[in-house]
C-alpha positions in Angstrom: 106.7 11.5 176.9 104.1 13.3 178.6 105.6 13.5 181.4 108.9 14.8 180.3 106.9 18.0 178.4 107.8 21.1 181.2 107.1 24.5 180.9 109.9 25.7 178.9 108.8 23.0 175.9 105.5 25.0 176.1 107.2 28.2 175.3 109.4 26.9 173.1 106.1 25.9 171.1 104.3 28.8 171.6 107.6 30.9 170.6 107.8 28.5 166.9 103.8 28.9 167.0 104.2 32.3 167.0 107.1 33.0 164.1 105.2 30.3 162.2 102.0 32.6 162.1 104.2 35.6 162.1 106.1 34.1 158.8 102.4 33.3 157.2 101.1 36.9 158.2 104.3 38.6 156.4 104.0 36.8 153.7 100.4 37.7 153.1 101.2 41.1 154.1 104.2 41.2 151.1 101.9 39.4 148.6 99.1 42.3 149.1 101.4 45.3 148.6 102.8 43.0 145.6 99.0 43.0 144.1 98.7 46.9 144.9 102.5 47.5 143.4 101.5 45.8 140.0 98.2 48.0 140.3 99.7 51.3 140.8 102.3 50.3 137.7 99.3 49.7 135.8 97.6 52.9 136.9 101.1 54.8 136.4 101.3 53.2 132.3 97.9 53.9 131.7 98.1 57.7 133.1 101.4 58.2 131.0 99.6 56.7 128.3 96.9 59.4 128.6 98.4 62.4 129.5 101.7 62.1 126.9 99.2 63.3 124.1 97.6 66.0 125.4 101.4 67.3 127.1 102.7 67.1 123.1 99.1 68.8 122.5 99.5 71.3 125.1 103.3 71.7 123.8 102.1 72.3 119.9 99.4 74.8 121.3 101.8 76.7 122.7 104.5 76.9 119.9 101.6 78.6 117.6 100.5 80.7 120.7 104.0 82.0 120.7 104.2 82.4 116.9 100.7 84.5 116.7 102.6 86.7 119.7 105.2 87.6 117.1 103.2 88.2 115.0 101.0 90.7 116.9 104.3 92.6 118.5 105.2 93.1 114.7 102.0 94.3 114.1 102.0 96.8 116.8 105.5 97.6 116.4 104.3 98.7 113.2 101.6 100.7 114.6 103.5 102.5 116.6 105.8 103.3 113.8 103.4 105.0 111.9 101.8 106.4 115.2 104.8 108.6 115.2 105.1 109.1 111.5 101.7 110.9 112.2 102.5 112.9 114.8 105.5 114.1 113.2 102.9 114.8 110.2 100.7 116.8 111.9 103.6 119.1 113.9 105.1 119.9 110.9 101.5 121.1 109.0 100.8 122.7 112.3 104.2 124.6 112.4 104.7 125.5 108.6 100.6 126.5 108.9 100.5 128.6 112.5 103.3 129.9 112.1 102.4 132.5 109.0 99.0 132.8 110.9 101.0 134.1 113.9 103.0 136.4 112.0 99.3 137.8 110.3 97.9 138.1 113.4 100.8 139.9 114.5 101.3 142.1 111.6 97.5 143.4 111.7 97.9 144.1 115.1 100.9 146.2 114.5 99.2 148.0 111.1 96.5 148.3 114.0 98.6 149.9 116.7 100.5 152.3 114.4 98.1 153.6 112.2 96.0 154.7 115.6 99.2 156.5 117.3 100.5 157.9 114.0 96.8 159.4 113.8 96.4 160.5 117.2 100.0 162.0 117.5 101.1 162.3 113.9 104.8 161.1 115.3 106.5 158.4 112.9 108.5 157.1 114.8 106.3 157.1 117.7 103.6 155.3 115.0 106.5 152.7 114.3 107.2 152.0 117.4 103.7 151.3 118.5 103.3 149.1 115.8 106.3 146.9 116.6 105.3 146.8 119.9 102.2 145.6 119.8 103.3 142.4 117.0 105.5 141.5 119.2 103.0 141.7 122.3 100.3 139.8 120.1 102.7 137.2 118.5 104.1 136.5 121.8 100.2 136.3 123.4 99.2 133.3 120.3 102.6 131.6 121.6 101.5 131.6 124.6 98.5 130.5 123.4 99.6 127.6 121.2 102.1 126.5 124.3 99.2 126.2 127.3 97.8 123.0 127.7 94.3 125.0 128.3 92.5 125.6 125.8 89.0 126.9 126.0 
């Protein structure tokens, strides 16, 4: 029996040594990432488990975030609202008060300007003339006045 064993029966046994430790390996190999697969399942249940809640959480947070925001653009929708209500306000009182004062102001300057020529020259018409002149010039001057950005 010995004697009939020849180098290719070697390799032959070598060759079924070899897939038989091969085969034994694998299967070790495949029963190792089976441990670590039912691991990383657990891992994956018990991370789902955790962060579910605080997502719904983080979900609620944000639906009452988004009703305060509505709220607040309300509120300054409403502010602006009565922002211009104001402002509309005050240019009205400002025009229905300057503009009588400008129309004073003019008027004294023109009683001013014709009393002085009608007593220099003793002209009516010059004196009236004088006098409508200079309104005009000192109601246009407090128009400019009111319309310059500048103010002193």
């Amino acid at each position: 029996m010995i004697a009939d064993f020849t180098a290719s029966d070697a390799a032959w046994m070598a060759l079924a040594a070899f897939l038989v430790l091969t085969g034994v390996g694998l299967f070790y190999l495949f029963f190792r990432a089976g441990e670590t697969m039912g691991q990383v399942t657990k891992s994956i249940q018990h991370a789902e488990a955790e962060v579910l809640p605080v997502v719904n959480k983080a979900g609620g947070t944000l639906d009452r975030v988004n009703r305060e925001l509505d709220k607040v653009g309300v509120v300054t929708d409403s502010a602006v609202d009565a922002t211009r209500a104001a402002d509309t306000a005050v240019r009205t009182v400002s025009g229905a008060v300057s503009r009588p004062v400008v129309m004073l102001a003019g008027l004294m300057a023109g009683v001013k300007a014709g009393v002085s020529s009608f007593v220099s020259g003793r002209d009516f018409a010059a004196a009236k003339q004088a006098a409508t002149d200079a309104a005009a010039a000192r109601e246009q001057e407090l128009a400019d006045e009111a319309a310059s950005p500048e103010r002193p």
